[in-house]
Biotite code that builds the C-alpha atoms (Angstrom):
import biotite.structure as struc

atoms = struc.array([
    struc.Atom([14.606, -1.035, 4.269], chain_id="A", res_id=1, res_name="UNK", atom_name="CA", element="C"),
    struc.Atom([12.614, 1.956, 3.883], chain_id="A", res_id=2, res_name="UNK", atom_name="CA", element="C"),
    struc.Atom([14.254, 3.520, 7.283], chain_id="A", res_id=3, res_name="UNK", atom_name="CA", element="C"),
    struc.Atom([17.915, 2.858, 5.106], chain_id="A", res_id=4, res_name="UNK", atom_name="CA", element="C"),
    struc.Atom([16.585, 4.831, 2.555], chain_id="A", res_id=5, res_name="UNK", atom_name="CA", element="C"),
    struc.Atom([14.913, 7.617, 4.160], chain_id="A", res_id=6, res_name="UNK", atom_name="CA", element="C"),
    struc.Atom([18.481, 8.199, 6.069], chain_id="A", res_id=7, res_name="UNK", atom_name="CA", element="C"),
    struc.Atom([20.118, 8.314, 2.440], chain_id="A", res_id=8, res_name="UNK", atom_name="CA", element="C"),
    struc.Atom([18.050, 10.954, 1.397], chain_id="A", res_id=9, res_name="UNK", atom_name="CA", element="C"),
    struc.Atom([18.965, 12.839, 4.924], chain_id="A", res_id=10, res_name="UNK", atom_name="CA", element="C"),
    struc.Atom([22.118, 12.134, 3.880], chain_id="A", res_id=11, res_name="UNK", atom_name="CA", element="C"),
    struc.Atom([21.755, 13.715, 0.741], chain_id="A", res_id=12, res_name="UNK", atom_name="CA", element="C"),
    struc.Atom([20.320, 16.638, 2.168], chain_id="A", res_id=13, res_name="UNK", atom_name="CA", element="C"),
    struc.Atom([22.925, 17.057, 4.168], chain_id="A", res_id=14, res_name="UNK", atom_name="CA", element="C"),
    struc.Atom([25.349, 17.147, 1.590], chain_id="A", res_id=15, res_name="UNK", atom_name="CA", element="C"),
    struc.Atom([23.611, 19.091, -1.072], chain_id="A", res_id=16, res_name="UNK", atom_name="CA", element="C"),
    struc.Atom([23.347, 21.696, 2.243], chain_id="A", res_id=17, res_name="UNK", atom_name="CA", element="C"),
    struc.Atom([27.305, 21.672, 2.269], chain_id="A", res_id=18, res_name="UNK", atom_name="CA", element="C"),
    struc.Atom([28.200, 22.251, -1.234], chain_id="A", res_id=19, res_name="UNK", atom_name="CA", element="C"),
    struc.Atom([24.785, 21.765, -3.281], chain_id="A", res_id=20, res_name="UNK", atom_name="CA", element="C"),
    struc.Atom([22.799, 25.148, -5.185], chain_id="A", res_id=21, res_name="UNK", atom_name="CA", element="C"),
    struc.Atom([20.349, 26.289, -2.895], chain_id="A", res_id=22, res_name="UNK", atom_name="CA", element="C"),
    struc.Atom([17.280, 25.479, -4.537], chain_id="A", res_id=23, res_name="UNK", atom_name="CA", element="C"),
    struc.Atom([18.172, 21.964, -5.155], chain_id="A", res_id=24, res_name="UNK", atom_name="CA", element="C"),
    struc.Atom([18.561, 21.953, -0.701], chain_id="A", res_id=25, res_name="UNK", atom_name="CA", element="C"),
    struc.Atom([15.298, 23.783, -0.094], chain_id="A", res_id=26, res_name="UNK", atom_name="CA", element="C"),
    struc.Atom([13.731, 20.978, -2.458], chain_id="A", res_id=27, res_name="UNK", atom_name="CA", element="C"),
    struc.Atom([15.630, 17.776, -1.211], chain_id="A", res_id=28, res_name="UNK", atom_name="CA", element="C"),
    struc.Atom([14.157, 19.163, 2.102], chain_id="A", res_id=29, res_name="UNK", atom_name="CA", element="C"),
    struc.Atom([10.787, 19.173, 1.681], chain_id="A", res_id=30, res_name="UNK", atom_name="CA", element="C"),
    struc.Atom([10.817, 15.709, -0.165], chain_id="A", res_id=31, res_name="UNK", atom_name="CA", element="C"),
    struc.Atom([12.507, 14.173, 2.823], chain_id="A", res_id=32, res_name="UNK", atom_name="CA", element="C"),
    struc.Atom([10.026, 15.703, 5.105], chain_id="A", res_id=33, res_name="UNK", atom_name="CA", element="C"),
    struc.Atom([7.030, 14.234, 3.289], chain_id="A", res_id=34, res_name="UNK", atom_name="CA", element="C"),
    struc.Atom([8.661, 11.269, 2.999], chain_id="A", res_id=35, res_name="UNK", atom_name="CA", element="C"),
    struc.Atom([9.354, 11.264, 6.745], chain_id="A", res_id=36, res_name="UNK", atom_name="CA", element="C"),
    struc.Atom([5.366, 12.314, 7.892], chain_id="A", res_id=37, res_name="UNK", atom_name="CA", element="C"),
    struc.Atom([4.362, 9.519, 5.121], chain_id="A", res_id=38, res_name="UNK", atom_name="CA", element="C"),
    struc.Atom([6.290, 6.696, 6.800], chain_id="A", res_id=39, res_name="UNK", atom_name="CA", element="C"),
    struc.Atom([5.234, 7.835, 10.343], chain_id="A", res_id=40, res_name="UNK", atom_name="CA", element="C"),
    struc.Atom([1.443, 7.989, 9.094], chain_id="A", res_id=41, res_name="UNK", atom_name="CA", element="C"),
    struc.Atom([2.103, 4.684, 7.582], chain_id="A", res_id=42, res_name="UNK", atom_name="CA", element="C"),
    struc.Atom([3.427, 3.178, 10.863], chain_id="A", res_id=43, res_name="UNK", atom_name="CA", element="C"),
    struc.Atom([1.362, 4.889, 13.262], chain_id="A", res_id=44, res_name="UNK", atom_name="CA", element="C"),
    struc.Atom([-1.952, 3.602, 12.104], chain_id="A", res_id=45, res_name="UNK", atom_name="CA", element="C"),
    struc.Atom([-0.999, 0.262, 11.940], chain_id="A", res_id=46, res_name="UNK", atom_name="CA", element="C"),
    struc.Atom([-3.118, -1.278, 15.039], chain_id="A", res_id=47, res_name="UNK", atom_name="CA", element="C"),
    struc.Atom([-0.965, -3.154, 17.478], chain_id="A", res_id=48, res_name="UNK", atom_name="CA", element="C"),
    struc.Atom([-2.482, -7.099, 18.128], chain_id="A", res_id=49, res_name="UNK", atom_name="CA", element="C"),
    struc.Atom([-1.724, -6.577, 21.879], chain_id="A", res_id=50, res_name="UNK", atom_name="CA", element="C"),
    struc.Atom([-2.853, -10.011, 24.184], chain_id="A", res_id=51, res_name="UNK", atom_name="CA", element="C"),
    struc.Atom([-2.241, -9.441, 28.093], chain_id="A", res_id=52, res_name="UNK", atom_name="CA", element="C"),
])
């Protein structure tokens, strides 16, 4: 779920890039791309139960 939403708001950058002011872009940007490094942070300190 949180993957389907994190493409939305790609997708939303995307289209505020196309025909969207500027500013709101540049913004939309950045919050995606804290939102991205927050869910990799989140998932790649999760420690991995591993038995061989």
């Amino acid at each position: 779920m949180q993957f389907i939403l994190l493409y939305v708001m790609w997708l939303t950058v995307l289209l505020s890039a196309w025909k969207g002011p500027r500013g709101l872009t540049i913004t939309l940007f950045l919050v995606a791309c804290v939102l991205n490094v927050a869910l990799f942070a989140h998932h790649a300190t999760t420690k991995l139960n591993l038995s061989f």
